[in-house]
C-alpha positions as CSV (number, residue, x, y, z in Angstrom):
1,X,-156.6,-176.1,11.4
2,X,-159.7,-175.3,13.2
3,X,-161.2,-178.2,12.6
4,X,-158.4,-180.0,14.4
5,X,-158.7,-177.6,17.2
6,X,-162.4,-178.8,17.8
7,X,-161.5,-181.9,17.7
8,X,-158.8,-181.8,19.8
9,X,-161.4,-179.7,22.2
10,X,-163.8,-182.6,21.9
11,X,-161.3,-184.9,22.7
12,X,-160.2,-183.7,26.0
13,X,-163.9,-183.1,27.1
14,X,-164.5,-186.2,26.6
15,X,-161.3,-187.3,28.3
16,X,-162.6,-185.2,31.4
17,X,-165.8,-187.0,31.6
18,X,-164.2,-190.4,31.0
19,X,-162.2,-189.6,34.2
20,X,-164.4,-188.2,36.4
21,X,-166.8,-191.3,35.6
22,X,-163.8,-193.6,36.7
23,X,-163.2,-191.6,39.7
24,X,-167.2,-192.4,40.4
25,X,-166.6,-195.6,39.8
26,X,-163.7,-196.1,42.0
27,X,-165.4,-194.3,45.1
28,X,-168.7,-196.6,45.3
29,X,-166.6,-199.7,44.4
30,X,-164.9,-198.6,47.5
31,X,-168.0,-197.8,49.4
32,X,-169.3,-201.0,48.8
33,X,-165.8,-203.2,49.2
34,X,-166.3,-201.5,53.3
35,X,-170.1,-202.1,53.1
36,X,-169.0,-205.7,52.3
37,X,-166.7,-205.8,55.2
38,X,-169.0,-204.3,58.1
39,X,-171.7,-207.1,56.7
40,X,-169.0,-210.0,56.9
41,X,-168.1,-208.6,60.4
42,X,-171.2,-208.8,61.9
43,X,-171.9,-212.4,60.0
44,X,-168.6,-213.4,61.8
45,X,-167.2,-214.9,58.3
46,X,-164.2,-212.9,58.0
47,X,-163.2,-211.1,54.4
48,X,-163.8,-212.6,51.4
49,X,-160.8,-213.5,49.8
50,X,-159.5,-210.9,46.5
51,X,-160.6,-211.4,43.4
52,X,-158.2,-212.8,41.2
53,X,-157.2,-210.3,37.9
């Protein structure tokens, strides 16, 4: 039983920094999608269209 309580600890720790790294991620992907933007502005070429998924 304790074992599977320390695993089950592990587990959400590493859950937490698994999220917090994809919230990092998301923030300078969005930092640098407006970054992007402002330099396309001042170029004059106009967004870039989406990627496609």
């Amino acid at each position: 039983m304790g074992f599977l309580y320390q695993q089950l600890t592990a587990a959400e720790e590493a859950l937490k920094v698994a999220n917090k790294r994809f919230a990092d991620c998301e923030q300078v992907t969005f930092q640098l999608q407006n970054q992007l933007a402002q330099e396309q502005k001042k170029a004059g070429t106009g967004p870039a269209p989406a990627p496609q998924r």
